[in-house]
C-alpha positions in Angstrom: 3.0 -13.9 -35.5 3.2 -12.7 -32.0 5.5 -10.2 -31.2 5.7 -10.7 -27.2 7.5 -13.1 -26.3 6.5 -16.4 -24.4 8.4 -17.5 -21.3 9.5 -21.0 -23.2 11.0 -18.7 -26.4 13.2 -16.8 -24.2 14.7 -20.4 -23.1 18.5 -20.5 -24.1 18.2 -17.7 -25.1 21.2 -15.1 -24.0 20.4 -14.0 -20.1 20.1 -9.6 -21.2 17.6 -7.7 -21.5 19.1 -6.8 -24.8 19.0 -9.4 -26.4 15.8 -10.7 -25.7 14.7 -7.3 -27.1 16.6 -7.2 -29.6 14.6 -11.2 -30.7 11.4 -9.6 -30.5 12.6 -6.3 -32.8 14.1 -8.9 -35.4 10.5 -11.1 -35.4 8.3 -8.1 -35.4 10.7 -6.6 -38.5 10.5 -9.9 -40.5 6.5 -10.6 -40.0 6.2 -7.0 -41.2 9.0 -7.6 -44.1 6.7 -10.5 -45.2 3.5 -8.8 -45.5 4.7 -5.7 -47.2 6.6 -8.2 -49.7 2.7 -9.3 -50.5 1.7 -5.7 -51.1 4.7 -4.4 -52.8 5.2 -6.5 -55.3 1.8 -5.2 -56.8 2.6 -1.9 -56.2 6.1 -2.1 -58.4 3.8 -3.4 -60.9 1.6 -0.4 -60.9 4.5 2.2 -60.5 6.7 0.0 -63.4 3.7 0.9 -65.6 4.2 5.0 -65.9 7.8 5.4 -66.8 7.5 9.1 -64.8 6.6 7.8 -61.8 9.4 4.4 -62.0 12.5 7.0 -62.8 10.6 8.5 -59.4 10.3 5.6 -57.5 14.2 4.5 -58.6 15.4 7.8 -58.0 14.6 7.6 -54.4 15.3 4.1 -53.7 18.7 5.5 -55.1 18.4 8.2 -52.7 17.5 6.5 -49.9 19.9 3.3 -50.3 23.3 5.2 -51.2 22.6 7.4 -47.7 21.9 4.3 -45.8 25.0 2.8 -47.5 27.4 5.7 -46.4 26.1 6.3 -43.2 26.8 2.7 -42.5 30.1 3.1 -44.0 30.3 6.3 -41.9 29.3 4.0 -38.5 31.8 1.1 -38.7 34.6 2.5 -36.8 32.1 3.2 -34.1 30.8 1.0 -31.9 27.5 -0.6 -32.8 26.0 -2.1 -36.1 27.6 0.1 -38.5 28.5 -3.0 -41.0 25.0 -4.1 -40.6 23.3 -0.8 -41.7 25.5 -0.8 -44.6 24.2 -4.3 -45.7 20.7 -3.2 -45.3 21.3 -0.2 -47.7 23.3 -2.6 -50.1 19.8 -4.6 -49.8 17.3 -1.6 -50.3 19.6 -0.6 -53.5 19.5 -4.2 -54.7 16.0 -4.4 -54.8 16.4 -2.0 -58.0 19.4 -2.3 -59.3 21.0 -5.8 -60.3 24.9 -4.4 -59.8 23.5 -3.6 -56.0 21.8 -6.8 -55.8 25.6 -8.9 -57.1 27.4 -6.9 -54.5 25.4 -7.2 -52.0 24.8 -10.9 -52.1 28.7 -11.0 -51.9 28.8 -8.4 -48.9 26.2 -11.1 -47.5 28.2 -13.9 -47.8 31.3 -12.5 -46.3 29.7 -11.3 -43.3 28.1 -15.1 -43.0 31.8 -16.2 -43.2 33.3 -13.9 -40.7 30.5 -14.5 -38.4 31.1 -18.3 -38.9 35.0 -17.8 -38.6 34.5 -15.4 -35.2 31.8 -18.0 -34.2 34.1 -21.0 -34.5 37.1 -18.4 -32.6 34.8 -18.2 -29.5 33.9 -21.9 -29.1 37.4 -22.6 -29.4 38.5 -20.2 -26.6 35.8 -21.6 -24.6 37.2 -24.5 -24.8 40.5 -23.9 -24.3 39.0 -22.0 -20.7 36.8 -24.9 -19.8 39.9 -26.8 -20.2 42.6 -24.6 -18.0 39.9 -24.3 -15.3 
């Protein structure tokens, strides 16, 4: 998958700079999230086989996660994607722990509902413009 974008992709797309960055970060992240999820699942295998090495290998996708998780939490009030780096430590922890893996499928599905609801909210004030105009 190419990560530069053609002049047709970038068609509809939102007019900033931003944004059309911000496409091409999200492609090149999900090609590479695709091939490591062909490496890694043999390399879990290996590391599930020495119990030393998988309290390791937990131990610092527990590490790692829980930071991401409360510096996330720690980013919310600020402006940016403080919710969003909270979700993607909810996601590292879930990919080794199944109470992680519950809440964050539910932390997933609320932020897919508020993002519907907040969706819906600006086509309907659109409207509501178009129509005072």
């Amino acid at each position: 998958m190419s990560v530069t974008p053609e002049p047709d992709d970038l068609d509809g797309a939102p007019a900033s700079t931003a944004a059309a960055a911000g496409r091409m970060i999200g492609a090149a992240l999900a090609s590479g999230a695709r091939a490591a999820g062909r490496v890694a699942g043999t390399a879990r295998e290996g590391i599930r086989r020495h119990p030393a090495a998988d309290r390791a290998y937990r131990t610092a996708v527990g590490v790692t996660g829980g930071a991401t998780v409360a510096l996330g939490v720690a980013l919310i009030p600020l402006p940016g994607p403080g919710a969003l780096v909270a979700l993607g430590g909810l996601a590292m922890l879930g990919s080794e722990f199944e109470g992680a893996r519950k809440v964050s499928r539910k932390a997933q599905a609320a932020a897919r509902s508020a993002a519907g609801t907040a969706a819906e909210f600006r086509a309907r004030r659109a409207e509501r413009r178009s129509r005072d105009a």
